[in-house]
N, CA, C and O of each residue as an XYZ file, in Angstrom:
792
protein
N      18.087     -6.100      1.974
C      17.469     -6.189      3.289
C      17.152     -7.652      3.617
O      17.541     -8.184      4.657
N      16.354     -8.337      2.587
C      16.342     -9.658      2.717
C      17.377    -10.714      2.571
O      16.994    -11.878      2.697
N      19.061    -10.403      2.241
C      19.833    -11.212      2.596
C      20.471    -10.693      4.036
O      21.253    -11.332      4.740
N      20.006     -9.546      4.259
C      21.188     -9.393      5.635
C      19.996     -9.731      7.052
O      20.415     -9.799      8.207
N      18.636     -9.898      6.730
C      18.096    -10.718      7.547
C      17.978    -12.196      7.535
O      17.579    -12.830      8.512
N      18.289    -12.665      6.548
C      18.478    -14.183      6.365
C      19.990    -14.612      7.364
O      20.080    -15.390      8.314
N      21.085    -13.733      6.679
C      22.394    -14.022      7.651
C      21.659    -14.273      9.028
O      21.711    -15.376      9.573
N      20.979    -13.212      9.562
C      20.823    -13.853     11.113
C      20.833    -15.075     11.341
O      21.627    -15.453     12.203
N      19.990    -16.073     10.677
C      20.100    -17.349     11.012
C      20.492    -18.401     10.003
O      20.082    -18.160      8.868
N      21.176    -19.494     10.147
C      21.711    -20.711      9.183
C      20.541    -21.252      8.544
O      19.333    -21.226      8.783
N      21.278    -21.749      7.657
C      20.112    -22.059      6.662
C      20.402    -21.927      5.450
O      20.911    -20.818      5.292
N      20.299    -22.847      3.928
C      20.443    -22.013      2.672
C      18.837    -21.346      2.259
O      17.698    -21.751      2.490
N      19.294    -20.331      1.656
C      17.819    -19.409      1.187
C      18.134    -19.595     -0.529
O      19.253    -19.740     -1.022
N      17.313    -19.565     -0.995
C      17.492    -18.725     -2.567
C      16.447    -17.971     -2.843
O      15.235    -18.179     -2.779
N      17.369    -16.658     -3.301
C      16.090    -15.669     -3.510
C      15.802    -15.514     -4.756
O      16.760    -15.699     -5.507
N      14.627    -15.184     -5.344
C      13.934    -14.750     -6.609
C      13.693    -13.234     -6.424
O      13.584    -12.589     -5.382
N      13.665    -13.031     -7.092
C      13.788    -11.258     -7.755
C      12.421    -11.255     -8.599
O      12.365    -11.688     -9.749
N      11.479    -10.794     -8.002
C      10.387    -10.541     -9.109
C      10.301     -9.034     -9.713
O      10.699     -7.951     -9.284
N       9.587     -9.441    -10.938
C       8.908     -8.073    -11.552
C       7.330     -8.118    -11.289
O       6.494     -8.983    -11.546
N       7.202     -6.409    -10.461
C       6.114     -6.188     -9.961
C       4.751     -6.186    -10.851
O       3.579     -5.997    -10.526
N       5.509     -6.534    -12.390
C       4.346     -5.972    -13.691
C       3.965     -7.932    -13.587
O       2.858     -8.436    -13.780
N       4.991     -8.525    -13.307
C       4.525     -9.883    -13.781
C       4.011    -10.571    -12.780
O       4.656    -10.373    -11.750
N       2.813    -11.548    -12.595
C       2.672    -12.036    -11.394
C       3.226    -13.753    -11.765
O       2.954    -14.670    -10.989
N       3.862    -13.931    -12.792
C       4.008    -15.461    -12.817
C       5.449    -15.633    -11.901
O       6.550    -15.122    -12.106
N       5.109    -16.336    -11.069
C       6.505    -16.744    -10.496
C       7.338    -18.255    -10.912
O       6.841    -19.381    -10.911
N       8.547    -17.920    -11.208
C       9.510    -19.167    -11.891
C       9.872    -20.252    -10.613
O      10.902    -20.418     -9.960
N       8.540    -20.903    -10.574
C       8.575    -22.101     -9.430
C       7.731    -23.037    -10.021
O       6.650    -22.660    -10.473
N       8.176    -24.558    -10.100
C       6.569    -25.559    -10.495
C       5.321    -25.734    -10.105
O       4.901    -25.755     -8.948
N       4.787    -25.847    -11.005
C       3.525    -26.205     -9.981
C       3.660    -27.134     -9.409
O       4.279    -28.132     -9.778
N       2.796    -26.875     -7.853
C       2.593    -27.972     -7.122
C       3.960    -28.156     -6.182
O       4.176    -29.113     -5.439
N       4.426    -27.539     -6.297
C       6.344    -28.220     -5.532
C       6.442    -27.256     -4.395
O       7.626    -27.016     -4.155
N       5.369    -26.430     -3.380
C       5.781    -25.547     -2.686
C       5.112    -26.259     -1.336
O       3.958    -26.627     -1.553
N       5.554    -26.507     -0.102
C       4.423    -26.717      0.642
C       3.786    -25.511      1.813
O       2.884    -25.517      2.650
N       4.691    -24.633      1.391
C       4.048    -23.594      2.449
C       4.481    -22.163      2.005
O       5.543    -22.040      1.393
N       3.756    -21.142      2.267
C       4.444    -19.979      1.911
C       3.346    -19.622      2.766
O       2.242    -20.070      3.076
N       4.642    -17.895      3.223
C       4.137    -17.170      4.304
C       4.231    -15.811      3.523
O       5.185    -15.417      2.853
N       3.129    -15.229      3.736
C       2.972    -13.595      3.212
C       2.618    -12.575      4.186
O       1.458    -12.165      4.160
N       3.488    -12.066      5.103
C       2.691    -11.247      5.780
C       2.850     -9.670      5.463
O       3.950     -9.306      5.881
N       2.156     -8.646      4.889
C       2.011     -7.623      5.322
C       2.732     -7.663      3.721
O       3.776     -7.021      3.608
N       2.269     -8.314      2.621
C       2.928     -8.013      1.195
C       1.640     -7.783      0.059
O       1.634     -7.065     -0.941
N       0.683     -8.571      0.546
C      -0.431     -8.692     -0.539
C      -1.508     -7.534     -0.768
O      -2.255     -7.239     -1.701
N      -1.169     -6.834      0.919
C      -2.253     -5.629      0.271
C      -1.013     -4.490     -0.544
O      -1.396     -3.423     -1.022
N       0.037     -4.797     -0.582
C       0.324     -4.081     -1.496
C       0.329     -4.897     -2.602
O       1.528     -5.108     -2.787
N      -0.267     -5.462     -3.418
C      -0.028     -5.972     -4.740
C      -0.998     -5.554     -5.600
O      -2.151     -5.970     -5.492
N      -0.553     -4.517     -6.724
C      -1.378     -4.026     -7.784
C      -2.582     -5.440     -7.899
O      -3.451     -5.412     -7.028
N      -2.626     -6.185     -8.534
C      -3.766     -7.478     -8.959
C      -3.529     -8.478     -8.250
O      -2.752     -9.398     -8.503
N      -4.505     -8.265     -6.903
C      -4.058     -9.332     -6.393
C      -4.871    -10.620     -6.654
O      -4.547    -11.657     -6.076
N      -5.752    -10.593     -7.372
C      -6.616    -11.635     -8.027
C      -5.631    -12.704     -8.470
O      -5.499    -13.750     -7.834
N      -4.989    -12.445     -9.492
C      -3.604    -13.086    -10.399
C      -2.308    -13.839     -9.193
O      -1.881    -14.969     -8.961
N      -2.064    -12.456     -8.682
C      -0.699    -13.036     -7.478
C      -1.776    -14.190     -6.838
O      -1.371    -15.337     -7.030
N      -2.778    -14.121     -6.277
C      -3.437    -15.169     -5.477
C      -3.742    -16.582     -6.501
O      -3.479    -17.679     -6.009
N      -4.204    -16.531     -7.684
C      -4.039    -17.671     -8.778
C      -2.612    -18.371     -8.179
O      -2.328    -19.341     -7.477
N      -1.821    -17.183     -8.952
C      -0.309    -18.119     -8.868
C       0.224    -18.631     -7.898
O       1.072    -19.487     -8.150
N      -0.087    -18.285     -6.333
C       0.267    -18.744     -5.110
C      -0.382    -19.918     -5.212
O       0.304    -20.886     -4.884
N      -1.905    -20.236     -5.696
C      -2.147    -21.653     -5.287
C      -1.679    -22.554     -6.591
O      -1.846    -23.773     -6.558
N      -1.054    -21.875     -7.805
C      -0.961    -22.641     -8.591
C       0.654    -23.350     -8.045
O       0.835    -24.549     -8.259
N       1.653    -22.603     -7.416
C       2.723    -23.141     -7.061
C       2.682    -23.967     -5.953
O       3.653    -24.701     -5.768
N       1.718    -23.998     -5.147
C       1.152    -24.559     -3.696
C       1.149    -26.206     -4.472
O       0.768    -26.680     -5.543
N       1.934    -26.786     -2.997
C       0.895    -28.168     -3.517
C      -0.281    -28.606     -2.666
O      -0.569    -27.968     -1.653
N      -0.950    -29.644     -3.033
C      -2.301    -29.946     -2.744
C      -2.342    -29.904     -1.097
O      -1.543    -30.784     -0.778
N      -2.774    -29.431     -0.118
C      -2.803    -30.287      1.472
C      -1.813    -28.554      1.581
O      -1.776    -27.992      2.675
N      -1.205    -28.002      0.525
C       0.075    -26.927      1.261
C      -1.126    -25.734      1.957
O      -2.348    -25.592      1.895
N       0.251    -24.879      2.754
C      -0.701    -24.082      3.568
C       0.041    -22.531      2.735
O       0.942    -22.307      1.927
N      -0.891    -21.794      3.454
C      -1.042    -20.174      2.680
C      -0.975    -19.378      4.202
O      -2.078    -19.122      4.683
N       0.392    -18.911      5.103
C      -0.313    -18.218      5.744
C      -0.295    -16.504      5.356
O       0.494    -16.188      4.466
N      -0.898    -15.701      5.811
C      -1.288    -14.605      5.134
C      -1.524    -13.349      6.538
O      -2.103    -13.371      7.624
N      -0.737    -12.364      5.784
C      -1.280    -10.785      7.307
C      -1.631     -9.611      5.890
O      -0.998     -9.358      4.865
N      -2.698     -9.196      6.346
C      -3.034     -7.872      5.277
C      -3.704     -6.906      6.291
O      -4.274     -7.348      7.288
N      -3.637     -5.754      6.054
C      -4.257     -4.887      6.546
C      -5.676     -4.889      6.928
O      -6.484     -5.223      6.062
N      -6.308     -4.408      8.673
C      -7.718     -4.814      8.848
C      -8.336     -3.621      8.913
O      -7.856     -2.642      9.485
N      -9.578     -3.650      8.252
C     -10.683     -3.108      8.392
C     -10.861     -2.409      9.537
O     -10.739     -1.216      9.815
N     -11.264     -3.654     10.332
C     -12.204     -3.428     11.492
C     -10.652     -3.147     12.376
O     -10.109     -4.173     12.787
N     -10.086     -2.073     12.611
C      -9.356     -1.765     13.630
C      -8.947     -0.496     13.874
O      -9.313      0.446     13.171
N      -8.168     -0.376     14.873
C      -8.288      0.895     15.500
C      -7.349      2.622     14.815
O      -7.443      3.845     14.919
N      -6.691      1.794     14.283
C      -5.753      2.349     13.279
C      -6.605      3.073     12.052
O      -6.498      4.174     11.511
N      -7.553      1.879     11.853
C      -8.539      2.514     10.568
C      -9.664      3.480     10.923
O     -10.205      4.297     10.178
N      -9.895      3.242     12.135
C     -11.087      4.529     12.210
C     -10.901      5.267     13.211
O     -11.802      6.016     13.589
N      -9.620      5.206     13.889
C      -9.479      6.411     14.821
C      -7.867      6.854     14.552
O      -7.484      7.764     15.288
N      -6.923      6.350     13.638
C      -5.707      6.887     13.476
C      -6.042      7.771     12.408
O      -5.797      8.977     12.402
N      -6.773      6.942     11.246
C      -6.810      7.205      9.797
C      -7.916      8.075      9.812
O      -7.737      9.190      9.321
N      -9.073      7.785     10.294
C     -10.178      8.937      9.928
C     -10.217      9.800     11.063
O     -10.462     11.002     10.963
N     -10.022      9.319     11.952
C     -10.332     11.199     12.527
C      -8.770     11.617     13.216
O      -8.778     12.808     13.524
N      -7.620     11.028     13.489
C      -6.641     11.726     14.077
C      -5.682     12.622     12.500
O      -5.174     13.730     12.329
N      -5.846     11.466     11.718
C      -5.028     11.978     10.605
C      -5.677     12.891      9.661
O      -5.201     13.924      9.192
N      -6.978     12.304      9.416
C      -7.920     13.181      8.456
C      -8.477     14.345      9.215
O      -8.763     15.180      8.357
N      -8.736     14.756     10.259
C      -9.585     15.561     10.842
C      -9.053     16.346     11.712
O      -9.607     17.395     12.040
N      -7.550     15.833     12.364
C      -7.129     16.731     12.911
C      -6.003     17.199     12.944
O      -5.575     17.803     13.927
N      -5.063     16.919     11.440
C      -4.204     17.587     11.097
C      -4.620     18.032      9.520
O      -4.788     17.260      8.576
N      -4.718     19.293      9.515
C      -5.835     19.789      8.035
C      -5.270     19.784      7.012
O      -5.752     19.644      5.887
N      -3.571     20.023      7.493
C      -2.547     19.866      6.198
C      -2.909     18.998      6.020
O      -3.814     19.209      5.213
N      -2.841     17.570      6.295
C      -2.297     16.502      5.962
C      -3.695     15.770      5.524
O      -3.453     14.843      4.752
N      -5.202     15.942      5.825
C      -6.093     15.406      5.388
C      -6.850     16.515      4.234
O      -7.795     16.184      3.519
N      -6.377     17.525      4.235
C      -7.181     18.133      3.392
C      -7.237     17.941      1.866
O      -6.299     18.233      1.124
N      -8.803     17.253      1.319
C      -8.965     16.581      0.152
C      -8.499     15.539     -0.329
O      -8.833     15.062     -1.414
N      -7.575     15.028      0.531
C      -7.514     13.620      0.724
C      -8.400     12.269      0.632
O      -8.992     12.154      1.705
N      -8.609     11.565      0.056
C      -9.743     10.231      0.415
C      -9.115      9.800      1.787
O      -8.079     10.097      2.381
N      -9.911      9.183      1.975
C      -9.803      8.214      3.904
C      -8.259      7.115      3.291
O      -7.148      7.014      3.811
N      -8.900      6.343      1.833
C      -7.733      5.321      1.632
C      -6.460      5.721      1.695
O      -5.558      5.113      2.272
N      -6.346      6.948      0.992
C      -5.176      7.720      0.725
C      -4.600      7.947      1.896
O      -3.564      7.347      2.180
N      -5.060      8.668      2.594
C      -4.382      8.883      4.239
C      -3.928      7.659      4.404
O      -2.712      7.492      4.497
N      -4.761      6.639      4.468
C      -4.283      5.409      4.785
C      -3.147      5.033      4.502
O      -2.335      4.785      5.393
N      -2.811      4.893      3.014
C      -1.930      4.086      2.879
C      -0.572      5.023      3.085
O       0.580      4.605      3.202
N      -0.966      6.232      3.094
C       0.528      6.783      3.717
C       0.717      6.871      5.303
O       1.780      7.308      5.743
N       0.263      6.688      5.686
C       0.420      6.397      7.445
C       0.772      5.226      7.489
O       1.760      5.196      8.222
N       0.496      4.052      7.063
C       0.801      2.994      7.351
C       2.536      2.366      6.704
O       3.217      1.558      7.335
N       2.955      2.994      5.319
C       3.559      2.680      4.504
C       4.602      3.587      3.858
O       5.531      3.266      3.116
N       4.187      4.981      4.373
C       5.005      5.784      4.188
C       4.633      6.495      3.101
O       4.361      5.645      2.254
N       4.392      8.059      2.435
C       4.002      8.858      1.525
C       4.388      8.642      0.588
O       3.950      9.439     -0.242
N       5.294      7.660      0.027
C       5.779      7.417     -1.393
C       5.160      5.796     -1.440
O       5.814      5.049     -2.166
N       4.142      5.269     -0.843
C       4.142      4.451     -1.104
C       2.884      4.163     -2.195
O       1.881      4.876     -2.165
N       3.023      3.088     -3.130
C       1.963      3.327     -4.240
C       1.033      2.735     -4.158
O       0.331      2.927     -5.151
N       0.385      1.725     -3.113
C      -0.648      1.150     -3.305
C      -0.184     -0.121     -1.363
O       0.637     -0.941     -0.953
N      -1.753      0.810     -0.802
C      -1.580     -0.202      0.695
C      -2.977     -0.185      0.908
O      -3.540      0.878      1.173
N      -3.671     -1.380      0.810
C      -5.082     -1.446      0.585
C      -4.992     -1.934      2.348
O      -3.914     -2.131      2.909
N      -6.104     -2.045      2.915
C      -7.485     -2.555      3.906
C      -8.510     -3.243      3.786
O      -9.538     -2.764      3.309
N      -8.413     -4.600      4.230
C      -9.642     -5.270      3.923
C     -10.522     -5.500      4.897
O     -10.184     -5.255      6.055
N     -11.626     -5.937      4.654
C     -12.411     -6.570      6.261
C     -12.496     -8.137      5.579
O     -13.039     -8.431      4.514
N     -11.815     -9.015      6.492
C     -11.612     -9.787      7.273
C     -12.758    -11.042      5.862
O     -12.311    -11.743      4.954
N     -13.544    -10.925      6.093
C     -14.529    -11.906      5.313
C     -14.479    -11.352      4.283
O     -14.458    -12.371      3.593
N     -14.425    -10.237      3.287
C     -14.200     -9.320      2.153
C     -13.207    -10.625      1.887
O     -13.650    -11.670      1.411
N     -11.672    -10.425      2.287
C     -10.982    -11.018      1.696
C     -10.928    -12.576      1.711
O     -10.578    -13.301      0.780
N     -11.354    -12.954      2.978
C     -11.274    -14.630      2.791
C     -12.229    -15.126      1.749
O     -12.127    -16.349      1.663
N     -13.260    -14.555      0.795
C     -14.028    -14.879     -0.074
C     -13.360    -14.530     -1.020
O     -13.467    -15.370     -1.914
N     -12.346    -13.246     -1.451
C     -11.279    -13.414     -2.296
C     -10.347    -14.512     -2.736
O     -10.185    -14.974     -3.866
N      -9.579    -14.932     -1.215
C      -9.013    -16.088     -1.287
C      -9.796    -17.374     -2.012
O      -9.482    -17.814     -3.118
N     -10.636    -17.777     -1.365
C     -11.445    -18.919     -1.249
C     -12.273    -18.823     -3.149
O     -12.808    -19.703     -3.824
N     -12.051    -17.577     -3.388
C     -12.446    -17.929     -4.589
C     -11.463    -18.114     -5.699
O     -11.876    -18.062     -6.858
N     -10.136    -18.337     -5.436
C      -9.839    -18.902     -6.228
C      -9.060    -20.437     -6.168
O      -8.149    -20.990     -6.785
N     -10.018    -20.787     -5.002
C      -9.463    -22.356     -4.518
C      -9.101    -22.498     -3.394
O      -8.872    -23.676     -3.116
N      -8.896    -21.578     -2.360
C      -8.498    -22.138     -1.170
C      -9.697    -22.717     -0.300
O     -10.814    -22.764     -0.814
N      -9.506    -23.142      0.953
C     -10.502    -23.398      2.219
C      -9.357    -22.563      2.977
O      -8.153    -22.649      2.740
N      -9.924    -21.797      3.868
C      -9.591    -20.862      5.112
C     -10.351    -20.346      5.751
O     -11.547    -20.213      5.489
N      -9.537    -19.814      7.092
C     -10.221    -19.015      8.581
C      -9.380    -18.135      8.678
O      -8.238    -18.007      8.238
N     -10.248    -17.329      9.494
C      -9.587    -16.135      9.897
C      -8.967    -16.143     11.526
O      -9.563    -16.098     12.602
N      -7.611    -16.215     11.219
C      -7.370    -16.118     13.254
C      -7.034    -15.089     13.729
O      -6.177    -14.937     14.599
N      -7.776    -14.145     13.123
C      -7.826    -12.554     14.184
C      -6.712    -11.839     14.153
O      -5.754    -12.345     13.568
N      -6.583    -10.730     14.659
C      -5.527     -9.976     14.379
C      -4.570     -9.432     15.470
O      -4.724     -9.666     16.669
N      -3.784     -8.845     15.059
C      -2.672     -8.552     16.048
C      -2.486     -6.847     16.121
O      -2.267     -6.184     15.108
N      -2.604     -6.270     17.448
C      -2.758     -4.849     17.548
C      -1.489     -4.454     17.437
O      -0.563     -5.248     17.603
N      -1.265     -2.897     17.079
C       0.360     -2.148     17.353
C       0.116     -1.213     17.942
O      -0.759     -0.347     17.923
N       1.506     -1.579     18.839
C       1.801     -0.385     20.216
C       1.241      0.740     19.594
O       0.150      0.952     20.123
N       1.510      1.647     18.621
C       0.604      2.917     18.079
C      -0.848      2.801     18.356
O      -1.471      3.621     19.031
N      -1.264      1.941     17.908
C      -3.111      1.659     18.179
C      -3.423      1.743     19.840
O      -3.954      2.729     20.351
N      -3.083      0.766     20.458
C      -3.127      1.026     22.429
C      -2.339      2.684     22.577
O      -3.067      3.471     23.183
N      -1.437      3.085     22.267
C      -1.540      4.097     22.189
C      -2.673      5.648     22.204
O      -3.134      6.408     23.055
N      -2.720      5.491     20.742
C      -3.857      6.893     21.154
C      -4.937      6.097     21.219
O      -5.691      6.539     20.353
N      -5.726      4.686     22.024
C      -6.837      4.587     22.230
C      -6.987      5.689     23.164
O      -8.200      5.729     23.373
N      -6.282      6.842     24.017
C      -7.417      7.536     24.644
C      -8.132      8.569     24.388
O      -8.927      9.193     25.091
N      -7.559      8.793     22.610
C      -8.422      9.660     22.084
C      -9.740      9.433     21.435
O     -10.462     10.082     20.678
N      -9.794      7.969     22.160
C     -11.252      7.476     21.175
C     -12.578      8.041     21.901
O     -13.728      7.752     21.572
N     -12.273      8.730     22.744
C     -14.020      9.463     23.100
C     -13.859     11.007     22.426
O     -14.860     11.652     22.111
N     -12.653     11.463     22.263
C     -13.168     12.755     21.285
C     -13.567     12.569     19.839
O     -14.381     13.223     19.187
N     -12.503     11.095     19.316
C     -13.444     10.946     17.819
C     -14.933     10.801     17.675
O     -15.652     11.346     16.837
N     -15.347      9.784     18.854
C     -16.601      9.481     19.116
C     -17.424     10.940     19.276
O     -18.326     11.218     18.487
N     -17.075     11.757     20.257
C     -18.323     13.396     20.257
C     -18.042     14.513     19.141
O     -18.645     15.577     19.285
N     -17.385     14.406     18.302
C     -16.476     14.643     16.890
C     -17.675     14.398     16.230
O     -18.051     13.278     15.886
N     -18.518     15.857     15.980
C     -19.366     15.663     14.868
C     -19.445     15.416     13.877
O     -20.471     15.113     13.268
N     -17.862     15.523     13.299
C     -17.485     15.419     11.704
C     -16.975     13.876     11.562
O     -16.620     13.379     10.493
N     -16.993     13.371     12.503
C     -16.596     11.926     12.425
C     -17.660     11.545     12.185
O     -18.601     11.567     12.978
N     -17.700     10.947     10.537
C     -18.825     10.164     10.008
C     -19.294      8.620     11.200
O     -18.637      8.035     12.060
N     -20.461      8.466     10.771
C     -21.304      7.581     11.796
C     -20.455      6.268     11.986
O     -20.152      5.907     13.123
N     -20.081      5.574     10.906
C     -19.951      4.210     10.353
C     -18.572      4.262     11.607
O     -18.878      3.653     12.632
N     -17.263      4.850     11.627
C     -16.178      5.072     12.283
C     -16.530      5.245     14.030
O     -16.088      4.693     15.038
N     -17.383      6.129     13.816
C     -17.946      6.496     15.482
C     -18.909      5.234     15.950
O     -19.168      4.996     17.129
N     -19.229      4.728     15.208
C     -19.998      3.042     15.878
C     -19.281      2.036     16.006
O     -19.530      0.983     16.593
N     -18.065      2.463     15.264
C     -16.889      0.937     15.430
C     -16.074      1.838     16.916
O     -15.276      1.232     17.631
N     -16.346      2.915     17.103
C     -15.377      2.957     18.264
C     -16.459      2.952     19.517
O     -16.047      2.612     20.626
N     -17.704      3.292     19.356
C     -18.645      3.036     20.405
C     -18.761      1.162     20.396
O     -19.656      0.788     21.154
N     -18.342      0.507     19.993
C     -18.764     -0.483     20.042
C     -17.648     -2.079     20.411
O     -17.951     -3.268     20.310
N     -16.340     -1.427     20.844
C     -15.337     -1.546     21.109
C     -15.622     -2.342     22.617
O     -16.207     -1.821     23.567
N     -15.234     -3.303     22.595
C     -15.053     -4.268     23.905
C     -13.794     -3.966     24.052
O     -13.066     -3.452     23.203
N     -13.231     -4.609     26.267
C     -12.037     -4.472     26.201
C     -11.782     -5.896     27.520
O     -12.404     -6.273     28.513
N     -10.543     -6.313     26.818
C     -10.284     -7.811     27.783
C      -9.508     -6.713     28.899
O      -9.331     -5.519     28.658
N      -9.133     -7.359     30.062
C      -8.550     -7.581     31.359
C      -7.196     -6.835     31.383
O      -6.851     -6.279     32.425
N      -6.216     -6.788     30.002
C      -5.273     -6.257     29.638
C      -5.834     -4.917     28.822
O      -5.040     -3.998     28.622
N      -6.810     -4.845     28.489
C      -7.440     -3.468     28.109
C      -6.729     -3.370     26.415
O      -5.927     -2.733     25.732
N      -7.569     -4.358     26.383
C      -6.560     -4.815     24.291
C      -8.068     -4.773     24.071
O      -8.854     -5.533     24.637
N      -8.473     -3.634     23.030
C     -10.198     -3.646     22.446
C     -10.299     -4.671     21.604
O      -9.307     -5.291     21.221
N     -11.674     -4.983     21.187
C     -12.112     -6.274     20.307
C     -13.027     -5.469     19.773
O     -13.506     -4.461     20.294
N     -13.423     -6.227     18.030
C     -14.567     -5.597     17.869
C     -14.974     -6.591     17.230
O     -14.318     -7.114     16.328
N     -16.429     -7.093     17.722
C     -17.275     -8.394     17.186
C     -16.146     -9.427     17.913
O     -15.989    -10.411     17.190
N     -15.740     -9.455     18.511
C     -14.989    -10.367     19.060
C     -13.603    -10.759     18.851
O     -12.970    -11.641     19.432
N     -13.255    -10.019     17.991
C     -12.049    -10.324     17.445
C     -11.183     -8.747     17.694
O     -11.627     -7.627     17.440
N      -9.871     -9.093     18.251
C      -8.822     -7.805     18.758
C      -8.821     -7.184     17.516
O      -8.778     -7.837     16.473
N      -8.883     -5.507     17.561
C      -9.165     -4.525     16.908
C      -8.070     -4.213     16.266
O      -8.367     -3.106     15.815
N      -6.925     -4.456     15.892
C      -5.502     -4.323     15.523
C      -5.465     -4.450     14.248
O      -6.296     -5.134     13.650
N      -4.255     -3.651     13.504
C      -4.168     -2.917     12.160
C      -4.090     -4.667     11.302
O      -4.539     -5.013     10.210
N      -3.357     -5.430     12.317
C      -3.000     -7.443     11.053
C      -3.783     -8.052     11.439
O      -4.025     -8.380     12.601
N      -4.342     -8.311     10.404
C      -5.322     -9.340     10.106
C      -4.718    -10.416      9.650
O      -3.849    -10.375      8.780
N      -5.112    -11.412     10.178
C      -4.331    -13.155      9.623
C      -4.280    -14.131      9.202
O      -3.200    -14.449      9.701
N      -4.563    -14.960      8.648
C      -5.604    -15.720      7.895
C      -4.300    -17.417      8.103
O      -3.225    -17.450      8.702
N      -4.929    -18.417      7.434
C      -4.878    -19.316      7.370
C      -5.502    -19.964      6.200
O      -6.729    -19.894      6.122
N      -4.811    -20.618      5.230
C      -5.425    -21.058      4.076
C      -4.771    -22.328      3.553
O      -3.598    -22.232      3.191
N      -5.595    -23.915      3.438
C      -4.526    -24.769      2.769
C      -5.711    -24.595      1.205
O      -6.762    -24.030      0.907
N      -4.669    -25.504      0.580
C      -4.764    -25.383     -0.888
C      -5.944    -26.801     -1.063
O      -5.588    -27.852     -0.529
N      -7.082    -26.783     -1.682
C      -7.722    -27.873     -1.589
C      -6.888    -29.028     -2.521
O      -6.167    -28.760     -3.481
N      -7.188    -30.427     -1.965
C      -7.019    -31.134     -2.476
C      -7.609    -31.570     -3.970
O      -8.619    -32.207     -3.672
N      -7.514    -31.563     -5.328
C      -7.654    -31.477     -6.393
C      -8.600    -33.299     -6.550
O      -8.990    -33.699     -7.646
C-alpha cells in the first residue's frame, strides 16, 4: 500500500519494514530531521519506548509532527458511547466503551486503537524530551454527520453524565463545526513537537 502510494509522486523513498515486537528502529541517532506520524501511535502496543526511539533518531531543533485519536470529540461520546454502545445492543452488549471504540474507528480485527485527551498525551510526549503544542483537531464527515443525534444522547438517561456534559457543552462556529473548550470537537488530534536541543 505504501509503495503504490509513493508511485503517485517522484521522489526516491526507502522503506523499512518493522517488527511490531521491536521498537528499535535501524536509523542513527540524531540523522532524522522530521518525521510525520499521523493516525499510527495510538495504535502502538508501548508507546512509551516507540516515543524514546523517535526522539532518539530525531536530531536536535528536528520536528515530531503527530495525529492520535481525541478524547474530547464527537465520535467519542456520541458515536462510541451512546450511538454504538446504547443503541445497537448487539454490538454494545458487555462491551467496554474502549472496545467499541477501537472497532468503529479501525475495524473489528483491529488489536489495539487507543484515545487520548489532548494534554494526557502531550505530557507523555514531553516526558520523554520533547517541547510541544497542541494545534487542535480535525473533524470527519461521519462526526458533522450524526451531530443531529446529539439531543437524544443528551435526554438518554443511560447516557452516563461525563458524555452528556461534553455534548451539552458543545459550541458551534458560523459553519456549524462544534468546539469543545475551544478547540474543534473532531476524532484527530494534532500535535507539534521539536526535539530539545541537548
Amino acid at each position: 500500500m505504501a509503495r503504490k502510494r509513493v508511485a503517485i509522486h517522484d521522489g526516491e523513498v526507502e522503506f523499512v519494514k518493522l517488527d511490531e515486537n521491536n521498537t528499535i528502529l535501524p536509523i542513527p541517532s540524531n540523522s532524522v530531521d522530521y518525521i510525520h506520524s499521523s493516525g499510527v501511535l495510538h495504535h502502538v502496543h508501548k508507546l512509551e519506548p516507540t516515543l524514546l526511539e523517535l526522539f532518539r533518531v530525531l536530531k536536535p531543533g528536528g520536528q515530531l509532527r503527530v495525529m492520535v485519536y481525541n478524547y474530547y470529540s464527537i465520535w467519542f461520546h456520541l458515536n462510541t458511547a451512546y450511538l454504538e454502545r446504547l443503541n445497537i445492543p448487539s454490538f454494545g452488549a458487555g462491551r467496554s466503551l474502549y472496545d467499541i471504540f477501537k472497532s468503529t474507528t479501525d475495524g473489528k480485527e483491529c488489536p489495539i486503537s487507543r484515545v487520548y485527551k489532548p494534554d494526557e498525551f502531550m505530557e507523555m510526549v514531553r516526558g520523554v524530551g520533547f517541547n510541544g503544542t497542541y494545534l487542535g483537531a480535525a473533524i470527519s464527515m461521519h462526526e458533522l454527520k450524526i451531530l443531529d443525534r446529539r439531543f437524544d444522547a443528551i435526554l438518554d438517561i443511560r447516557l452516563e453524565k461525563e458524555h452528556r456534559h461534553f455534548l451539552l457543552d458543545l459550541t458551534f462556529d458560523n459553519k456549524n463545526i462544534p468546539s469543545y473548550k475551544e478547540n474543534v470537537a473532531g476524532i484527530d488530534a494534532c500535535f507539534l513537537f521539536t526535539k530539545k536541543d541537548s
